[in-house]
VMD Tcl script that builds the backbone (N, CA, C; Angstrom):
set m [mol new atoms 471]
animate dup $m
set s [atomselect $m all]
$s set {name element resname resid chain x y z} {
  {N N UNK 1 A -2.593 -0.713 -0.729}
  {CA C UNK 1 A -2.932 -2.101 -0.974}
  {C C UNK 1 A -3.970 -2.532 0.048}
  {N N UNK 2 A -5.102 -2.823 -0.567}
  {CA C UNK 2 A -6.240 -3.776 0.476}
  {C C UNK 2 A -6.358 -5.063 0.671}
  {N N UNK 3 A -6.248 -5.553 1.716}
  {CA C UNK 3 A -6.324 -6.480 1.846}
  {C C UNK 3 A -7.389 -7.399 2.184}
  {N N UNK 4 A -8.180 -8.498 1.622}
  {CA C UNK 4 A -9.343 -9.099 2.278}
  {C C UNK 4 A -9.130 -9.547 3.395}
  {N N UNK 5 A -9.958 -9.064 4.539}
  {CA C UNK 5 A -9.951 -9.492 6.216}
  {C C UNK 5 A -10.168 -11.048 5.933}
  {N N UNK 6 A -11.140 -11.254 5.280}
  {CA C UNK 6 A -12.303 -12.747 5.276}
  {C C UNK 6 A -11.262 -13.537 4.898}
  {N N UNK 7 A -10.708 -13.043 3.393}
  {CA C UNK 7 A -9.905 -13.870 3.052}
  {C C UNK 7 A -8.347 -14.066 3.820}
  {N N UNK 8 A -7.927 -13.726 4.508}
  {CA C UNK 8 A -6.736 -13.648 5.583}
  {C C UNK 8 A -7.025 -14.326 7.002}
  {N N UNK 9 A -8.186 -14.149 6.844}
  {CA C UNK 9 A -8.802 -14.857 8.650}
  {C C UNK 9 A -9.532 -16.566 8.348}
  {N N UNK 10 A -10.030 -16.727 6.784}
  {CA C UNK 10 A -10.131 -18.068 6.475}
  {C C UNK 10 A -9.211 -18.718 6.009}
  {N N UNK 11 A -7.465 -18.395 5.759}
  {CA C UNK 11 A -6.789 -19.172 5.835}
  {C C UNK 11 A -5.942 -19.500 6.965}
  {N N UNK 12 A -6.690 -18.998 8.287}
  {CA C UNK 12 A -6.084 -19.827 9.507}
  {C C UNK 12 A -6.507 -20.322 10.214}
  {N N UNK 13 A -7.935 -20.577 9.571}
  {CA C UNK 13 A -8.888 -21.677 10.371}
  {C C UNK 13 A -10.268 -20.917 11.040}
  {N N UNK 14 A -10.197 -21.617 12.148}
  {CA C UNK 14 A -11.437 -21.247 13.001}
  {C C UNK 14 A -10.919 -20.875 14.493}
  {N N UNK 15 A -10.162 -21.902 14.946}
  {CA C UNK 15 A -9.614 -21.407 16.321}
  {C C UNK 15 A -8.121 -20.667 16.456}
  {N N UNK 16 A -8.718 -19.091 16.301}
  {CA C UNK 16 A -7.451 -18.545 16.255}
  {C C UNK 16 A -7.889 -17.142 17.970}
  {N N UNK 17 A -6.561 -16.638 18.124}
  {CA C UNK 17 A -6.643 -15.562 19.074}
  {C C UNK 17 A -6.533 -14.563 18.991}
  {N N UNK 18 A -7.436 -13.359 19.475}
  {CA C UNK 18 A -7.202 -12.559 18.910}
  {C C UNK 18 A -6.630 -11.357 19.992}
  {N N UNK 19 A -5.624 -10.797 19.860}
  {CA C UNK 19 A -5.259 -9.498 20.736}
  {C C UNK 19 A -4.783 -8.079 20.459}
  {N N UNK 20 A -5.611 -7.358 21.517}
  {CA C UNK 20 A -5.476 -6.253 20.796}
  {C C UNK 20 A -4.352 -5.137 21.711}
  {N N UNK 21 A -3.729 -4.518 20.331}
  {CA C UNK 21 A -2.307 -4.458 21.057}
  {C C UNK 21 A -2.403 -2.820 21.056}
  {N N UNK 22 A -3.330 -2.242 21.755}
  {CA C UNK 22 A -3.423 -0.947 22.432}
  {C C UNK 22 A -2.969 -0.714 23.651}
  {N N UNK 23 A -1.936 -0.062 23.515}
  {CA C UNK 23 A -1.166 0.503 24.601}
  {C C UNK 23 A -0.026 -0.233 25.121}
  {N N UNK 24 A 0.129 -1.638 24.335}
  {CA C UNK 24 A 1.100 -2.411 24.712}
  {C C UNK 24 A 2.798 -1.734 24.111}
  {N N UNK 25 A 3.353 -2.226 24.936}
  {CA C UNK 25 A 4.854 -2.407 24.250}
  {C C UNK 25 A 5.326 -3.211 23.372}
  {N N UNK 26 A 5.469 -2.541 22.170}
  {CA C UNK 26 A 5.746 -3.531 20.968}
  {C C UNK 26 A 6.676 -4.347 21.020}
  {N N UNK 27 A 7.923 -4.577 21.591}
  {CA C UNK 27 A 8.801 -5.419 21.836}
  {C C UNK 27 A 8.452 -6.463 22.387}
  {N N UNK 28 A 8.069 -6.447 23.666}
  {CA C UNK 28 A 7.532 -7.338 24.613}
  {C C UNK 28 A 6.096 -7.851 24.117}
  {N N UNK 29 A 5.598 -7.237 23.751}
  {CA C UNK 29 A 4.422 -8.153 22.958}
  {C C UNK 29 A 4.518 -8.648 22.069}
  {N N UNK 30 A 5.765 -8.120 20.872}
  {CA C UNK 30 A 6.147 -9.339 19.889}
  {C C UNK 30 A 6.967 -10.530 20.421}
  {N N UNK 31 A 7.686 -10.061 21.748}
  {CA C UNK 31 A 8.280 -11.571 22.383}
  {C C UNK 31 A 7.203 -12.980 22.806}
  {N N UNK 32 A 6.295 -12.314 22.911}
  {CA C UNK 32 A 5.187 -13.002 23.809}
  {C C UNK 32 A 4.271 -13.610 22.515}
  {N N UNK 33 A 3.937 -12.541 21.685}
  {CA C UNK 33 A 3.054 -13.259 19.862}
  {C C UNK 33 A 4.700 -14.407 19.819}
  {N N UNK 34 A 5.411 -14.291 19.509}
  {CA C UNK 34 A 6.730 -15.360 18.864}
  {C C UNK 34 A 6.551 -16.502 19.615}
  {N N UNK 35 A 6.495 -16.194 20.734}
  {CA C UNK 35 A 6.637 -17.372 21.492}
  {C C UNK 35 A 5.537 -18.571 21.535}
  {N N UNK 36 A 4.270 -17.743 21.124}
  {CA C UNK 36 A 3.207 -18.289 21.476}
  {C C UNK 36 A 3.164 -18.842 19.928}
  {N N UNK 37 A 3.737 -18.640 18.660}
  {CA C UNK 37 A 3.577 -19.136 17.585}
  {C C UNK 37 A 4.363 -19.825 17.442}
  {N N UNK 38 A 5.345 -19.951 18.187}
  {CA C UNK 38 A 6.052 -21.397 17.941}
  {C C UNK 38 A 5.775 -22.377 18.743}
  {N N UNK 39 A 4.650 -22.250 19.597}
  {CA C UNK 39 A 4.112 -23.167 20.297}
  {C C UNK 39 A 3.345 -23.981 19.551}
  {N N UNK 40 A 2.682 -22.830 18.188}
  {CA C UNK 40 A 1.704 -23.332 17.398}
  {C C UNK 40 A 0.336 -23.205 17.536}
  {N N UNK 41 A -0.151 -21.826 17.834}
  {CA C UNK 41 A -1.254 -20.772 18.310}
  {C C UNK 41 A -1.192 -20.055 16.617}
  {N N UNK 42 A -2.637 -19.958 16.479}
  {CA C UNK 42 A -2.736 -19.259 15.541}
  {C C UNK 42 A -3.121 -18.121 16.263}
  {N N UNK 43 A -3.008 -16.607 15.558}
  {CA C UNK 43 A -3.064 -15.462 16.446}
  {C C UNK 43 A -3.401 -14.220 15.436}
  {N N UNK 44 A -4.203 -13.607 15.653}
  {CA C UNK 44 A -4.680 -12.366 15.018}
  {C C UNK 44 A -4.154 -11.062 16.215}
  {N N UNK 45 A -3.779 -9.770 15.562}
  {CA C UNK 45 A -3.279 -8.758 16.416}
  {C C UNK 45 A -3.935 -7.880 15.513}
  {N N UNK 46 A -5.072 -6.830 16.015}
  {CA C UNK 46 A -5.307 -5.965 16.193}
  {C C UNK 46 A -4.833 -4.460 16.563}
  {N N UNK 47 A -5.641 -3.745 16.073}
  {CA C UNK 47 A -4.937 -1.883 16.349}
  {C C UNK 47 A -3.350 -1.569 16.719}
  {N N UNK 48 A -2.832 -2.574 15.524}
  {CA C UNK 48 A -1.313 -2.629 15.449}
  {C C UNK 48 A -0.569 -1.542 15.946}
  {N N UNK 49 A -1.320 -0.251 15.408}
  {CA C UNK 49 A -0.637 1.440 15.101}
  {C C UNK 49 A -0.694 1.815 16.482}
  {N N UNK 50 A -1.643 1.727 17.308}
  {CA C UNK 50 A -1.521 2.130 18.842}
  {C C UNK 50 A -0.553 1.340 19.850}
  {N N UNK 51 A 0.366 0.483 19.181}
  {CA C UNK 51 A 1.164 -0.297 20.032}
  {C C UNK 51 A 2.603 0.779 20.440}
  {N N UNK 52 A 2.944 0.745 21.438}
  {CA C UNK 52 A 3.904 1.868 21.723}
  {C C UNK 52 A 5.623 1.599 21.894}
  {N N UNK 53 A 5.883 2.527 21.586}
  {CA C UNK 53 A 7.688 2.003 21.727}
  {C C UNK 53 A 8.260 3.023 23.142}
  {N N UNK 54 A 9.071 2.601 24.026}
  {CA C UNK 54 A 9.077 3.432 24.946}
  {C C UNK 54 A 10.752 4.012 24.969}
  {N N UNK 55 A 10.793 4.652 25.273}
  {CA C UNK 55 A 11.880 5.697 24.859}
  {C C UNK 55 A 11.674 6.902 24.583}
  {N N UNK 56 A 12.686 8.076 24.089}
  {CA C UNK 56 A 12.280 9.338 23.747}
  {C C UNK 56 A 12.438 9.724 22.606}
  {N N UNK 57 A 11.440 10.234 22.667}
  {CA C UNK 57 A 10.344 10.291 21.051}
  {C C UNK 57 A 11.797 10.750 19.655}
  {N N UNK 58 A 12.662 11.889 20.516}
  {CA C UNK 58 A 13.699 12.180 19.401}
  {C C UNK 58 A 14.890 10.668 18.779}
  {N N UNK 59 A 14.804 10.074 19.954}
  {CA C UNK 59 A 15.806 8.672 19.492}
  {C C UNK 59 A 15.525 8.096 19.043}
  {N N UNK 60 A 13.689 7.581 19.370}
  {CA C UNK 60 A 13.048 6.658 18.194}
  {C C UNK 60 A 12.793 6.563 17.287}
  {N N UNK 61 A 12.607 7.872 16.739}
  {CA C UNK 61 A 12.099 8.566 15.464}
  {C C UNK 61 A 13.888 8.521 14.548}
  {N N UNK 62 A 14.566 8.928 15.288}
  {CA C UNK 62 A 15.650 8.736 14.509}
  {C C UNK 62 A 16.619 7.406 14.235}
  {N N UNK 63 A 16.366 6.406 15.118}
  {CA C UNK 63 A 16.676 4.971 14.833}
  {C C UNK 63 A 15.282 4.374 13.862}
  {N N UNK 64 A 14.376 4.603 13.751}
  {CA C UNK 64 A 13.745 3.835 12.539}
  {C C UNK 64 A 13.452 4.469 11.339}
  {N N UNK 65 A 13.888 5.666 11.420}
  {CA C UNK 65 A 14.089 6.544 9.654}
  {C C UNK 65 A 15.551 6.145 9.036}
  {N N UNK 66 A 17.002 6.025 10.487}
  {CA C UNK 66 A 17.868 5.115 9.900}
  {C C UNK 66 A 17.930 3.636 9.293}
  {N N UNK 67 A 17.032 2.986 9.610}
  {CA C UNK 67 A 16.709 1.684 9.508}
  {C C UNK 67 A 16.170 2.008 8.387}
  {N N UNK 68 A 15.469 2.705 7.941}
  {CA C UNK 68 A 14.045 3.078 6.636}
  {C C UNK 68 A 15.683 3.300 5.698}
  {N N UNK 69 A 15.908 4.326 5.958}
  {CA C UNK 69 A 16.980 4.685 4.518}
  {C C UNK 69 A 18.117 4.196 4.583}
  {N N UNK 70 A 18.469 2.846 5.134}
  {CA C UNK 70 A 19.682 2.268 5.170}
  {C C UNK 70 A 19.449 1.256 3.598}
  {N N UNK 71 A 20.581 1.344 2.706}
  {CA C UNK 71 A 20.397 0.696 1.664}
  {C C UNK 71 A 19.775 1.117 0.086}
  {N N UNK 72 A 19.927 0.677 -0.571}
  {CA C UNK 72 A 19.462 1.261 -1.779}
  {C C UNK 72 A 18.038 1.191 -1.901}
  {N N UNK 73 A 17.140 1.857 -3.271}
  {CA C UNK 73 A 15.829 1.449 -3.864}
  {C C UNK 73 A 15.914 0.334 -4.614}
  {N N UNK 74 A 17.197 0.130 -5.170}
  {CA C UNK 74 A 17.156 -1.157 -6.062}
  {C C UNK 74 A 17.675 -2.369 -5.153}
  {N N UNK 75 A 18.529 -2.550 -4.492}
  {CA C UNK 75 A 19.339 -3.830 -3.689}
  {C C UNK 75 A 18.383 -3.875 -2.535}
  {N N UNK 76 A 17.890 -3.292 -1.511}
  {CA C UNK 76 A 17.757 -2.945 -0.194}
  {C C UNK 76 A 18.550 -3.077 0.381}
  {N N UNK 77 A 18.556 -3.382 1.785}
  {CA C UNK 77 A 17.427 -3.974 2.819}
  {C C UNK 77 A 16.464 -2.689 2.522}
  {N N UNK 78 A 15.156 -3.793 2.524}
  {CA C UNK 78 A 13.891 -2.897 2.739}
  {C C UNK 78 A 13.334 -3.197 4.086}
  {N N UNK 79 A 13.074 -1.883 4.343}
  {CA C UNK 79 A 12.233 -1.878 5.847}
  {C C UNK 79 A 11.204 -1.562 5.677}
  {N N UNK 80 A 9.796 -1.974 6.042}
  {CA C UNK 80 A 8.545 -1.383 6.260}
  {C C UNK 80 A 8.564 -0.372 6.910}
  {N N UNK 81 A 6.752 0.424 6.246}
  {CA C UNK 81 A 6.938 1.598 6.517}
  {C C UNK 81 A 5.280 2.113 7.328}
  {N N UNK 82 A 4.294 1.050 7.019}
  {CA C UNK 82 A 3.325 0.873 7.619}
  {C C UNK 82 A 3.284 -0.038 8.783}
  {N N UNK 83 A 2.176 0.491 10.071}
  {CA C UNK 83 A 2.472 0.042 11.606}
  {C C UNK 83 A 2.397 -1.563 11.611}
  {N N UNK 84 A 1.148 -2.405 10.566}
  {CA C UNK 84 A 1.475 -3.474 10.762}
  {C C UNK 84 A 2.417 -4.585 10.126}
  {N N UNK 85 A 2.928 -3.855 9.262}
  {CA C UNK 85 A 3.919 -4.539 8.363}
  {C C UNK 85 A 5.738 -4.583 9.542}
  {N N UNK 86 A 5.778 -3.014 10.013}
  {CA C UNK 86 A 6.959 -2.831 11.047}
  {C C UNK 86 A 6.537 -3.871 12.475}
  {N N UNK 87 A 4.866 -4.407 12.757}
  {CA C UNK 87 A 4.992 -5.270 13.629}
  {C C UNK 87 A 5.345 -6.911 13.531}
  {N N UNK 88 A 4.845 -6.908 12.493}
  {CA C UNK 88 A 5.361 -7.876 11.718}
  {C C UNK 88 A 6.643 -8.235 11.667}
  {N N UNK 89 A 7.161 -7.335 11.366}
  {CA C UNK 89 A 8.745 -7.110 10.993}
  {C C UNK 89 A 9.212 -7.411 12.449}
  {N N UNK 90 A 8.775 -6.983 13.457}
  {CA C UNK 90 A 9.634 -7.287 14.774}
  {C C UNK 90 A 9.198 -8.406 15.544}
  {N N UNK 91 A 7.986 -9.105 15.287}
  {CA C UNK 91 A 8.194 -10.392 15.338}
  {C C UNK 91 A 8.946 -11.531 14.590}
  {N N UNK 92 A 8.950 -10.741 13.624}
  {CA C UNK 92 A 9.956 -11.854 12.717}
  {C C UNK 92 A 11.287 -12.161 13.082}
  {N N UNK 93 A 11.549 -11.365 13.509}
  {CA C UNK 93 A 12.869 -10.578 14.037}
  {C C UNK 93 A 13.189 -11.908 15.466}
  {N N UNK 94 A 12.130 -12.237 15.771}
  {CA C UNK 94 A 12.053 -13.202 16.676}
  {C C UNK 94 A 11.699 -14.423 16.633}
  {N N UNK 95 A 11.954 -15.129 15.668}
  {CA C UNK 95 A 11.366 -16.119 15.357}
  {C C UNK 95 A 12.688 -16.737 14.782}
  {N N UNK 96 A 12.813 -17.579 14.278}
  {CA C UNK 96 A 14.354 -18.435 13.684}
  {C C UNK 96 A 13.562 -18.170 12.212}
  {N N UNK 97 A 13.831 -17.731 11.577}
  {CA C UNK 97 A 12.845 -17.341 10.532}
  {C C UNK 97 A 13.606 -18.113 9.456}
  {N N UNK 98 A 15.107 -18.498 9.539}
  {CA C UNK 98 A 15.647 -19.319 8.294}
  {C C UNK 98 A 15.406 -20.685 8.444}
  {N N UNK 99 A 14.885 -21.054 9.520}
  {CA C UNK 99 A 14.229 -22.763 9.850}
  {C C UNK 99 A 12.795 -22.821 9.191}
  {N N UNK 100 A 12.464 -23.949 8.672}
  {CA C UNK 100 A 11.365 -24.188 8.236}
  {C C UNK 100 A 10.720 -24.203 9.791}
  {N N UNK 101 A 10.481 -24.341 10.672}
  {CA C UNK 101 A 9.847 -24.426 11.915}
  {C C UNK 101 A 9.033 -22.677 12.404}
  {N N UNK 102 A 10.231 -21.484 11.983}
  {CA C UNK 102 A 10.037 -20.390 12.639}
  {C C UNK 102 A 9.470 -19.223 11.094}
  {N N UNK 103 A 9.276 -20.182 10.080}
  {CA C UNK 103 A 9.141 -19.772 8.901}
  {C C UNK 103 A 7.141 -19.997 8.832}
  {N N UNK 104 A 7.150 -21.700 9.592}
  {CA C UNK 104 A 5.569 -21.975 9.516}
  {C C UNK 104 A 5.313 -20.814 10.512}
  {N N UNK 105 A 5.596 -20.615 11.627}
  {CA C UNK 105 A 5.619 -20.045 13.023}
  {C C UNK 105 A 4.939 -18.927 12.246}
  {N N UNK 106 A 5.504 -17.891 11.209}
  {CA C UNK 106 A 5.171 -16.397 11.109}
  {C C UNK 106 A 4.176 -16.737 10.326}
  {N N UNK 107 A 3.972 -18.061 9.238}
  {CA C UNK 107 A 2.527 -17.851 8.390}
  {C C UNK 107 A 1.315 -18.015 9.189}
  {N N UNK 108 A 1.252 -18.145 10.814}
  {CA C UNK 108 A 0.153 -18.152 11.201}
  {C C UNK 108 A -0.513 -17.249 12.340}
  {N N UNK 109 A 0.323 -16.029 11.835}
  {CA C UNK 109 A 0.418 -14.728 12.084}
  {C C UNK 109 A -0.702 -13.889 11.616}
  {N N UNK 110 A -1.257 -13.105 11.958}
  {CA C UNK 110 A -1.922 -12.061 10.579}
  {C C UNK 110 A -1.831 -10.537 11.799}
  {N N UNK 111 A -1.980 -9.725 11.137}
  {CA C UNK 111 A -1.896 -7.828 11.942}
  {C C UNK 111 A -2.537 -7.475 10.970}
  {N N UNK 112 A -3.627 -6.891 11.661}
  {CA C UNK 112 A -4.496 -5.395 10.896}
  {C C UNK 112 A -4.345 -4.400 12.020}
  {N N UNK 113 A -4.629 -3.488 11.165}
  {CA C UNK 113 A -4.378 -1.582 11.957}
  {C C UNK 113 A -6.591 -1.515 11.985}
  {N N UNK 114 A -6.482 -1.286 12.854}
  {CA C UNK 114 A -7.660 -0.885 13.936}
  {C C UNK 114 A -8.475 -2.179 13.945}
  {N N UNK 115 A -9.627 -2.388 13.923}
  {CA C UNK 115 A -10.533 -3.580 14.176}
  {C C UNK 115 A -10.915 -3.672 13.008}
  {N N UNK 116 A -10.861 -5.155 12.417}
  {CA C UNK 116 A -11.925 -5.004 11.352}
  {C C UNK 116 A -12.968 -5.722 11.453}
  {N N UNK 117 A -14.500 -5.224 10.735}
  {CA C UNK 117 A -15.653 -5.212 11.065}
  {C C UNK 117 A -16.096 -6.738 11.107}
  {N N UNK 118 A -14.997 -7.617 10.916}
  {CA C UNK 118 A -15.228 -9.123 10.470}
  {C C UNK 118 A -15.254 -9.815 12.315}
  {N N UNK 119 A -14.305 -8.890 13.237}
  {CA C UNK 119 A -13.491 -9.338 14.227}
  {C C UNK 119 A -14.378 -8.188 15.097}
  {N N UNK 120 A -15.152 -7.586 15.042}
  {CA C UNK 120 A -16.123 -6.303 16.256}
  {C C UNK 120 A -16.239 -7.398 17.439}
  {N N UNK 121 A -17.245 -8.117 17.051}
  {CA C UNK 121 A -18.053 -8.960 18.209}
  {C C UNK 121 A -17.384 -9.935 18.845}
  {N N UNK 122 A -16.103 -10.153 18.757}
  {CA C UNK 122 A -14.609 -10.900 19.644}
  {C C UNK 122 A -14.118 -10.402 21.112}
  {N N UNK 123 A -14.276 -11.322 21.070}
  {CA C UNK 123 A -13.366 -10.774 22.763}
  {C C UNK 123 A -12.216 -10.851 22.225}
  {N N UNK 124 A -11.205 -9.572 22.736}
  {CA C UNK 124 A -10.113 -9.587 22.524}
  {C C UNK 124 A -8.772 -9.451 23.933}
  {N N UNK 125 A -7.786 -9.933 23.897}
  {CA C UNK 125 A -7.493 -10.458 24.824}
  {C C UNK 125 A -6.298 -9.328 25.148}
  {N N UNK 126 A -5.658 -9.165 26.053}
  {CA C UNK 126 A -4.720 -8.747 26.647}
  {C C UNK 126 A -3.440 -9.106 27.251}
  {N N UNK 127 A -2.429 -8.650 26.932}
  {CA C UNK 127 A -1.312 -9.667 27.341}
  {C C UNK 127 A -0.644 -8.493 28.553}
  {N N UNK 128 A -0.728 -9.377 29.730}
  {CA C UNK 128 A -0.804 -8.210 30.588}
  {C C UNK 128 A 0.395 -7.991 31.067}
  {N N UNK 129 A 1.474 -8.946 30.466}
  {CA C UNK 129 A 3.108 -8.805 30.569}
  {C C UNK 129 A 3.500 -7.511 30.101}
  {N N UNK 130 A 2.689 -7.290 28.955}
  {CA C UNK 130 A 3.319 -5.913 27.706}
  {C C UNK 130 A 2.123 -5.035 28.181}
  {N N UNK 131 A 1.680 -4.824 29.008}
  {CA C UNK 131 A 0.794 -3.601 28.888}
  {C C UNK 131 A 1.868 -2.227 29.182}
  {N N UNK 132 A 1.980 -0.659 29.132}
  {CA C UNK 132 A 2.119 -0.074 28.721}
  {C C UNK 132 A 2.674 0.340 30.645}
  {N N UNK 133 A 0.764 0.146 31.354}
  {CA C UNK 133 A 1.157 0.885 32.609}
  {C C UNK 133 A 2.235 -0.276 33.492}
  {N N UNK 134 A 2.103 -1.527 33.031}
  {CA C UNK 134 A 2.288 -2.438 34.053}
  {C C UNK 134 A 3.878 -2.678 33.723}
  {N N UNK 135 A 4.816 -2.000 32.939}
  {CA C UNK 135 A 6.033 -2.646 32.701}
  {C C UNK 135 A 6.872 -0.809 32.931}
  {N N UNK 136 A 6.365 0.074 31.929}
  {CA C UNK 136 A 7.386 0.984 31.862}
  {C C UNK 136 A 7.058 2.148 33.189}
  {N N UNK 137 A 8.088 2.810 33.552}
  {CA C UNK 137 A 8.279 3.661 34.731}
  {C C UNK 137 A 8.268 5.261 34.259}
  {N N UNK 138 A 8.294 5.048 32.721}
  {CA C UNK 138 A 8.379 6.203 32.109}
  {C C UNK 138 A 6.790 7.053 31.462}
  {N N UNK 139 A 7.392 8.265 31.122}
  {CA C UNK 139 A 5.874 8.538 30.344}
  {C C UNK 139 A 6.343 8.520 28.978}
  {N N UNK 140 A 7.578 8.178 28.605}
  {CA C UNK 140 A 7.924 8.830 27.542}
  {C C UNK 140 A 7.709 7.455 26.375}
  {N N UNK 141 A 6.957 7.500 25.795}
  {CA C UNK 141 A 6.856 6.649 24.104}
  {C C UNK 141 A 5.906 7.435 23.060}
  {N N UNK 142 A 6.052 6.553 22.329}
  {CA C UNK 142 A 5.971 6.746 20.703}
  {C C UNK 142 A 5.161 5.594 20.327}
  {N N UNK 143 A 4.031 5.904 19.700}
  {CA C UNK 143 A 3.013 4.935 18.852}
  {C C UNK 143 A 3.368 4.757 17.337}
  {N N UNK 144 A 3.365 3.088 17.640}
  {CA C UNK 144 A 3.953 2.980 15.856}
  {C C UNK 144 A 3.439 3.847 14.847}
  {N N UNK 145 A 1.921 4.483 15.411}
  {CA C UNK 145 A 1.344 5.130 13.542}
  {C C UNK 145 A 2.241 6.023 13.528}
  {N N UNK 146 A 2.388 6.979 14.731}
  {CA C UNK 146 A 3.682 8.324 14.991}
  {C C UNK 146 A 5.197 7.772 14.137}
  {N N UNK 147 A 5.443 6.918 14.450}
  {CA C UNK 147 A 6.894 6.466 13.802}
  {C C UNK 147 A 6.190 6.246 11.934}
  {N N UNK 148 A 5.396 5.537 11.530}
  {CA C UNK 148 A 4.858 5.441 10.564}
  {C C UNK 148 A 4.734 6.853 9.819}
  {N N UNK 149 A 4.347 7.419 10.283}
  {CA C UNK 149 A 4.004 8.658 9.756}
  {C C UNK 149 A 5.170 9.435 9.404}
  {N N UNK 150 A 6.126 9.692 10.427}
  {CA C UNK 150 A 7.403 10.383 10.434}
  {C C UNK 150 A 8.221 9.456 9.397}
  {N N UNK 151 A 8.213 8.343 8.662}
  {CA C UNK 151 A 9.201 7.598 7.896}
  {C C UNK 151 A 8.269 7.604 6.600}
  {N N UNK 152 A 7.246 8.210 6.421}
  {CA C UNK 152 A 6.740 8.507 5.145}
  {C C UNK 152 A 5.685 7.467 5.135}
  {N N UNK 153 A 4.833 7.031 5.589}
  {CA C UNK 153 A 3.100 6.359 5.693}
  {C C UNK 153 A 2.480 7.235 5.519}
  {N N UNK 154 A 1.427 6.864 5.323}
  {CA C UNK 154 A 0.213 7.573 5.214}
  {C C UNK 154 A -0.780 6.897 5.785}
  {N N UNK 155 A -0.736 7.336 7.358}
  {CA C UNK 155 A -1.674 6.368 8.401}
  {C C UNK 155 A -2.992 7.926 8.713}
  {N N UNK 156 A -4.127 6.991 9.069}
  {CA C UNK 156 A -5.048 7.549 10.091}
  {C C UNK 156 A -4.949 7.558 11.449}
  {N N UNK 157 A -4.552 8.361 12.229}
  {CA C UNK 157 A -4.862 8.664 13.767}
  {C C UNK 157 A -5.629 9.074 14.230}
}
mol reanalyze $m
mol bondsrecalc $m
mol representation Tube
mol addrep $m
């Protein structure tokens, strides 16, 4: 499914932010996107798929293929299976999402996987809470396209 950039980036105006979430920790940077959208920040996130989960690679991989095949094809729960749809998914996850308040909160959201050519010439910003070197002690993570891939995507790396 393609999606129009133009048309996704002109329904949230003009003053929106944009960050790009390479090398960050996906948790902590979806705490930080949630927070900042219920402030009422419109916000664009970038190179979704390079955002990292930290842990070891065998536990992660096997807690979100359980999550993937928990439930039927016909009833669900459905889980996403592409990097920006699963980031999505974990901001939502943070948001009061059954309030009309945390419901506007996620429509002024948008995630694309790498840059698109609409968004090149942007400064893009950094959230230096979730960066990758500045929080974890470990070497050990996993990039959403890696989890994507292993739960049946069909991503570019």
């Amino acid at each position: 499914m393609s999606v129009s950039v133009l048309r996704a980036l002109k329904t949230l105006g003009e003053d929106y932010v944009v960050i790009d979430a390479n090398r960050h920790v996906l948790g902590r940077l979806s705490g930080v996107v949630a927070k900042r959208l219920l402030n009422g920040e419109r916000i664009v996130v970038v190179n979704a798929e390079k955002a990292v989960i930290t842990g070891s690679r065998r536990m992660i991989l096997s807690r979100y293929k359980e999550k993937y095949d928990r439930g039927s094809k016909e009833k669900g729960p459905y889980f996403p299976r592409h990097p920006e749809r699963i980031f999505k998914r974990t901001v939502r996850g943070m948001l009061p999402w059954k309030s009309r308040r945390g419901r506007e909160a996620f429509r002024r959201l948008r995630v694309f996987m790498d840059v698109p050519k609409e968004l090149e010439g942007r400064e893009f910003e950094v959230v230096e809470q979730a960066l990758l070197e500045k929080v974890s002690k470990t070497g050990k993570y996993v990039t959403l396209a890696e989890v994507s891939t292993y739960i049946g995507a069909e991503v570019e790396t």
